[in-house]
N, C-alpha and C positions, 0 to 999 in steps of 0.2 A: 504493500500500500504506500507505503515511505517514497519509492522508486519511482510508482506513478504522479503521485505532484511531483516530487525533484524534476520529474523530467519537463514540466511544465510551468517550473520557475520562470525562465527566462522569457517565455512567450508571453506571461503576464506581467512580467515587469517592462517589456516594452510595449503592451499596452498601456498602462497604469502611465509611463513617461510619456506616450506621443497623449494618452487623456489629457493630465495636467498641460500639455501644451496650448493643448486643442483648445482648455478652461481659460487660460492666457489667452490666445489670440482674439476667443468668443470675446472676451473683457474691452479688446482692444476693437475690435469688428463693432461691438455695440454703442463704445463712444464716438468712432467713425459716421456710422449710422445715425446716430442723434443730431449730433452735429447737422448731417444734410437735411432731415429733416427741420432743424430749428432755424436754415439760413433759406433763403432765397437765392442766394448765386449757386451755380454750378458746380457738386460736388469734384472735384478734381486729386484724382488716386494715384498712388504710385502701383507698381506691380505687385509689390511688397504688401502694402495695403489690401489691394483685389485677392489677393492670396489670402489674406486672413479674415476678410470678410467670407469667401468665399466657403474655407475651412470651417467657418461658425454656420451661414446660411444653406449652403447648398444640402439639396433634399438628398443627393443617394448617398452623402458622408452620412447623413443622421442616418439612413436605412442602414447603412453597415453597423455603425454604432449599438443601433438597438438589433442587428444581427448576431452580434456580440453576447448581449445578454441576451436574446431568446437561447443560443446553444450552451452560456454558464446556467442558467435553467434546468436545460435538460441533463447537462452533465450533475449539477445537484441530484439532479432525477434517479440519475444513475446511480447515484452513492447509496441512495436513502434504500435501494435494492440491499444491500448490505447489513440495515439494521431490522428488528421483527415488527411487524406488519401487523398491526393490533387490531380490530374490528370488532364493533357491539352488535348483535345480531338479534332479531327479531322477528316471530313469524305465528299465523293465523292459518288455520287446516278446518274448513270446514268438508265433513265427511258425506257424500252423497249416495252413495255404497259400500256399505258396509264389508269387510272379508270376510269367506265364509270358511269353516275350520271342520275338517270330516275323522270321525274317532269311528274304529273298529270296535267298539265294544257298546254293554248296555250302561247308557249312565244310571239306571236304576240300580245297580251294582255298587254302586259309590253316590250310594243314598246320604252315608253319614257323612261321607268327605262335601255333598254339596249343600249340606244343610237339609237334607230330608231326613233327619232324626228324631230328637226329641225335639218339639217346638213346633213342628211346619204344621202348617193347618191341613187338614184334612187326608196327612199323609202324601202332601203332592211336594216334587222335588223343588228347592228351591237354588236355581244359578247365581252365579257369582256376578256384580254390576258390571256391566258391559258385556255379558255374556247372552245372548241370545238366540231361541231357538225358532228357526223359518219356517212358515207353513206347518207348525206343528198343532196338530189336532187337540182336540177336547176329548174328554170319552175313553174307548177303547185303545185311542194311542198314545194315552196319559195314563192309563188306567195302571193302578196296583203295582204293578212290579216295577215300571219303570220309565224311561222316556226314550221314544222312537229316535235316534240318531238318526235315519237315513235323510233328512235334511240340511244336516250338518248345522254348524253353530256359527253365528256372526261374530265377530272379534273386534271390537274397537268402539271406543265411543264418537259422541255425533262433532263435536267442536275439540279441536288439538291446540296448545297453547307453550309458547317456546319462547326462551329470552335465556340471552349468555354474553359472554365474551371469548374470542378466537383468536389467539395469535402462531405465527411462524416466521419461520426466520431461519435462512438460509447456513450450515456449519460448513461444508464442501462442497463449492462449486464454481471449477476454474472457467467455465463458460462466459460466468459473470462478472470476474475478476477482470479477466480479456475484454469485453466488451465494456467495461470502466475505461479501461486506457484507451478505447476508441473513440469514447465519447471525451476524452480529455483533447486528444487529434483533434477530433472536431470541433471544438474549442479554439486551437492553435489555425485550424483551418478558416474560421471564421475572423480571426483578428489578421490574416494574411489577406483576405481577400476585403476585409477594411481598409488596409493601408494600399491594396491593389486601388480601390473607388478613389481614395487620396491622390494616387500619383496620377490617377489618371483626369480626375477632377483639376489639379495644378496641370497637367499638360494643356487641358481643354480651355482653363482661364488664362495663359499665358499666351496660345494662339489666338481667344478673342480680343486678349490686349493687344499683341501685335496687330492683328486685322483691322482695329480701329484706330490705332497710328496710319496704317499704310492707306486707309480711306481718307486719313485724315491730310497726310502728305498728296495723294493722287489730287483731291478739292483744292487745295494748296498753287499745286503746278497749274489743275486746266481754270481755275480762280487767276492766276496769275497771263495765263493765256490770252483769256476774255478782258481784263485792262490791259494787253498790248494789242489787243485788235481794236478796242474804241481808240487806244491812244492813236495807233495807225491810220484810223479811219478820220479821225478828228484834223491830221496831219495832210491827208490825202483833201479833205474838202477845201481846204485851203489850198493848197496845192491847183484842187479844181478850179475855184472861184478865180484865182491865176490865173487861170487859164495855163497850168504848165502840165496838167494830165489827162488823159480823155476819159469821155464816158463809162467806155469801159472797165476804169483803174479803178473808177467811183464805183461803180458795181460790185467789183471783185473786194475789194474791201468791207462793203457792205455784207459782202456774202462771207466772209471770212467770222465778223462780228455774229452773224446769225449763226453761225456752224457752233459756234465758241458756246453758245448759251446751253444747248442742251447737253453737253457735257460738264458743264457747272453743276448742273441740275441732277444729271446722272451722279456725279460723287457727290453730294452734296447728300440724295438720298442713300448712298452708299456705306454714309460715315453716319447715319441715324441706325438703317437698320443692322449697321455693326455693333451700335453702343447698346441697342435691343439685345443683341447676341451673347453680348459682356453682361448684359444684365440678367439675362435669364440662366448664363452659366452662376453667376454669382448666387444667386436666390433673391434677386434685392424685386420691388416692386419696380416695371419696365416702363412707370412712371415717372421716376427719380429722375433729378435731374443732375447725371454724372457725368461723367468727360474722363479722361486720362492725360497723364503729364509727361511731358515730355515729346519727341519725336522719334523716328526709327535715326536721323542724325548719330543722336547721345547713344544709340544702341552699338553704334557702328566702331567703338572702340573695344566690345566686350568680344569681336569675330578675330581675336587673335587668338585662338582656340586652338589646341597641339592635335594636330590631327592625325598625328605619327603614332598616337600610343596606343592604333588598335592591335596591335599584337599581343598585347599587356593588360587587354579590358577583360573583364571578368565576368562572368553572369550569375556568380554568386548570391548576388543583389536584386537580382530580379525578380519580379513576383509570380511571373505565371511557371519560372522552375521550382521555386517553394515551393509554389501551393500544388502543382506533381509531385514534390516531394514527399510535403502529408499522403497526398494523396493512393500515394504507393506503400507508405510506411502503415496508413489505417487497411490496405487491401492486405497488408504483409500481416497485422493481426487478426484481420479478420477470419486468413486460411488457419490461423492457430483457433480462433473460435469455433472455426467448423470440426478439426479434429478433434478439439476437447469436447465436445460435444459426443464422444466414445467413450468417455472418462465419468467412473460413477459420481453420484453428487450425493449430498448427504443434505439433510433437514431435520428441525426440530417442531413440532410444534402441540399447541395447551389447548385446550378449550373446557369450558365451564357455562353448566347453563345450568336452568329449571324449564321443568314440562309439567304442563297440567291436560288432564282429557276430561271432557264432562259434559253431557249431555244437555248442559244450561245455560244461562249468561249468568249468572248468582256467582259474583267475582269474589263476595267474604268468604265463603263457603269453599273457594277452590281448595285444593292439595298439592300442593307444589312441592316434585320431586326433584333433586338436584341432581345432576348427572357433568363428569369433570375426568380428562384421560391429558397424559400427558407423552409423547410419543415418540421415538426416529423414525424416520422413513429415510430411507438406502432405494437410490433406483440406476441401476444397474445395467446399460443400453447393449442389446446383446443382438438384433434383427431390425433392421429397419425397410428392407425391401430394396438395400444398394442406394438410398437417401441422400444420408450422411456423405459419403463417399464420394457422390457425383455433385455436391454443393460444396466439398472440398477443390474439385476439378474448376467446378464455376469459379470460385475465387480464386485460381491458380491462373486461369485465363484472363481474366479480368487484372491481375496484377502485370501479367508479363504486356495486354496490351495499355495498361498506363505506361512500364517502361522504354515501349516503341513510342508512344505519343512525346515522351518526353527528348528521345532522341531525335524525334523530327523535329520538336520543337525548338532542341539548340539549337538546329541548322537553318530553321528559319527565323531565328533571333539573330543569329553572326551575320546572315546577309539581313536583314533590317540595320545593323550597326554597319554594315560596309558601306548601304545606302544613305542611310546619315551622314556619316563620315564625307563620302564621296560626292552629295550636295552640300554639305558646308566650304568643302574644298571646293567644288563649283561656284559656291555664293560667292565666297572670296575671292576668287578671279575675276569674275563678274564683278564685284563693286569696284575695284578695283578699276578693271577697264570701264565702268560706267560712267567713274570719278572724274578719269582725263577726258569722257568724251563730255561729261558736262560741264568742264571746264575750259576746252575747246569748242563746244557751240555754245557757251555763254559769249568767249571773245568774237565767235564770229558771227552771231547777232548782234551782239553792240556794234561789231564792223558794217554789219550792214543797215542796220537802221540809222547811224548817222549818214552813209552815202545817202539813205533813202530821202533823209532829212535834207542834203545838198541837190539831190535829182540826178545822181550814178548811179544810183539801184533802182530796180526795178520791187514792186509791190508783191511779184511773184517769188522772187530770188529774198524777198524778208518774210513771207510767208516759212518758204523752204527753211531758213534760219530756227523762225519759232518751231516748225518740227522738227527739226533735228536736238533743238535744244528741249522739248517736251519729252520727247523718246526715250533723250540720253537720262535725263530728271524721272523720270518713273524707274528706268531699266534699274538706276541705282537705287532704289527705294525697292523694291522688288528683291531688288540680290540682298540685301540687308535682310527683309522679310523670311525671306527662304531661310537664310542663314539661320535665324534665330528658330523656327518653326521646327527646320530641321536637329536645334542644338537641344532643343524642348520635346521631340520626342526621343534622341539619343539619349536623355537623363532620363525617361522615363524606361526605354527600356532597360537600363542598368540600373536602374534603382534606387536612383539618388533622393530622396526624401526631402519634399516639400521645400521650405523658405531657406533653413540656414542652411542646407547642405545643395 
């Protein structure tokens, strides 16, 4: 017994520590929370922040949470299998047919023994209470010598009456010992797949905060697009009223500012129903009025990430090989359950009642007999029809295929990390070239909107400027995005735990 908690120290003590966190962060999430709602400006969060609101509000951590204690429960459950099983017992027998009882001899013969001796009236036999005779005649088949048996005699009386107490309690039984420590697994297996809803809940907040940066940088650029197409346009009317552009130029310009608007308008709704997205992963109400701080910019110094050390990564840390791992370890008790299940058991148990029979309801009047045994019961499994045996097989099966699930599943975790790996190393190239190219078509839209400004450029040729310098401005907001998306599922699949790690 000692051996089954020791073994399940450790699994509740890093519950009991990520709880008290979790108590911490709720503390911290709920002053956040009041906050926004006591002010009127736009609540404005760090990542850090979204994380630990998110950790306090979101509904599938609390479903883990209380997943947690429904299987400490049940494991309680288990124990209490261990101590004796006490029960008050109660019961009402009303008789509607009598049993009828058939004796080989004459009861006239045992006159004296039933009371037909001295005393009986008129020499007629008299039976014992509750004893009666069916269809038995008057006259000649009562007559004198004795009483006609061949009807046989009723046994019992009309109303039964029973009250006790029952206990037992298990001395020898490795079946249930075994199925304790799987219910303790079960236990470890539920606070595993808590901290799985966690890592994956921070994955899923970290991606809507990024998402609502990069809506909010993309509104940013084509916001920034649509004031150099009025200022274009504004430049070009003047230009017209000159007389130094034709018709044409004026149109194209116009048409430039009209193209601009409905892509404002696109991110613009872009970067609400992102901040809905953030808000629905959070738990918070998709009313609030929240925003996030910062840009993908300030993220762009955290992508010097060593990408070199996947030789050296581990998956130790991972949740979905733990939780194969119980999974294999409770399949690996459970074939010990099925065997012990050959193995005799032993039990104890008492009981203690009183019984009354009586043909009335006159409850002062009753006679209440007590009746009390105390007993072993040894059961001894010697046949079961090849049962045993082939539910042995079934959990032999069932373990060996958790062990192949598990091996597929390293192999598709190392390529999920190669693939991580191998777009962040992409992101980083990409910003990288994104950088010079948007700082090459920044110089050479300013090159070319002063020509346009002097009448060397053409309105087409500063058009072509703004896209290439919009192109190069997303490309690099994008490669930052990625980056981090993908550095945000690499932590989760190794198992890096939530805020501070």
């Amino acid at each position: 017994m000692s051996g089954i908690l020791l073994s399940q120290t450790a699994a509740f003590a890093q519950y009991r520590t990520e709880k008290s966190k979790a108590e911490e962060q709720k503390t911290e999430a709920q002053l956040i929370l009041e906050e926004a709602d006591s002010s009127e400006a736009p609540l404005v969060i760090t990542l850090e922040q979204a994380l630990e609101i998110a950790l306090s509000e979101n509904v599938s951590v609390k479903v883990a949470d209380m997943e947690i204690q429904r299987t400490q429960y049940a494991k309680k459950g288990s124990y209490a299998s261990l101590f004796p099983q006490i029960d008050v017992t109660g019961a009402y027998q009303r008789t509607i047919k009598k049993q009828v009882m058939y004796m080989d001899f004459d009861m006239g013969s045992m006159g004296g023994a039933l009371g037909g001796g001295e005393g009986s009236e008129g020499g007629e036999t008299q039976l014992p209470d509750g004893v009666e005779i069916p269809d038995a005649g008057s006259g000649d088949a009562a007559a004198g010598a004795g009483v006609d048996m061949s009807g046989g005699l009723e046994v019992g009386r009309w109303n039964t009456w029973s009250a006790g107490v029952s206990a037992a309690m298990p001395l020898v039984n490795a079946q249930l010992w075994k199925s304790i420590r799987i219910s303790g697994l079960d236990v470890e297996l539920a606070v595993e797949k808590a901290r799985s809803s966690r890592l994956d809940m921070v994955t899923q907040v970290k991606n809507a905060y990024f998402a609502t940066l990069l809506a909010k940088e993309a509104f940013d650029v084509y916001k920034q697009v649509y004031e150099n197409a009025v200022q274009n346009l504004a430049e070009t009317e003047k230009k017209y009223k000159a007389q130094k552009v034709s018709d044409m130029e004026l149109l194209r310009a116009k048409t430039t500012v009209a193209n601009a608007i409905p892509n404002v308008y696109n991110a613009e709704g872009s970067v609400i129903l992102a901040q809905w997205q953030l808000k629905a992963v959070l738990g918070v109400d998709l009313d609030m009025n929240l925003d996030v701080a910062g840009n993908l910019e300030d993220w762009s110094e955290h992508m010097f990430y060593d990408i070199h050390q996947h030789d050296s990564i581990s998956l130790d840390r991972n949740t979905t090989m733990k939780q194969l791992a119980i999974q294999a370890e409770m399949l690996a008790e459970t074939i010990k359950v099925q065997k012990y299940a050959n193995i005799p058991s032993l039990a104890v148990a008492f009981n203690f009642s009183y019984n009354a029979m009586t043909n009335d309801f006159n409850f002062s009047e009753y006679r209440w007999t007590p009746y009390s045994y105390v007993g072993l019961s040894l059961n001894i499994p010697i046949f079961a029809g090849g049962k045993r045996y082939q539910q042995i097989r079934q959990a032999k099966n069932q373990y060996e295929q958790v062990k192949l699930q598990t091996l597929n599943t390293e192999r598709q975790l190392k390529i999920a990390i190669r693939q991580s790996l191998n777009t962040m190393e992409t992101s980083m190239k990409s910003y990288y070239a994104s950088k010079d190219a948007v700082a090459s078509a920044q110089k050479g839209y300013d090159i070319v909107e002063k020509s346009y400004q002097v009448g060397r450029s053409t309105l087409i040729e500063l058009n072509d400027a703004q896209l290439a310098l919009t192109q190069a401005q997303l490309a690099a907001s994008q490669a930052v995005y990625n980056f981090l998306t993908a550095k945000a599922q690499l932590e989760q699949t190794l198992g890096q735990d939530f805020i501070n790690e």
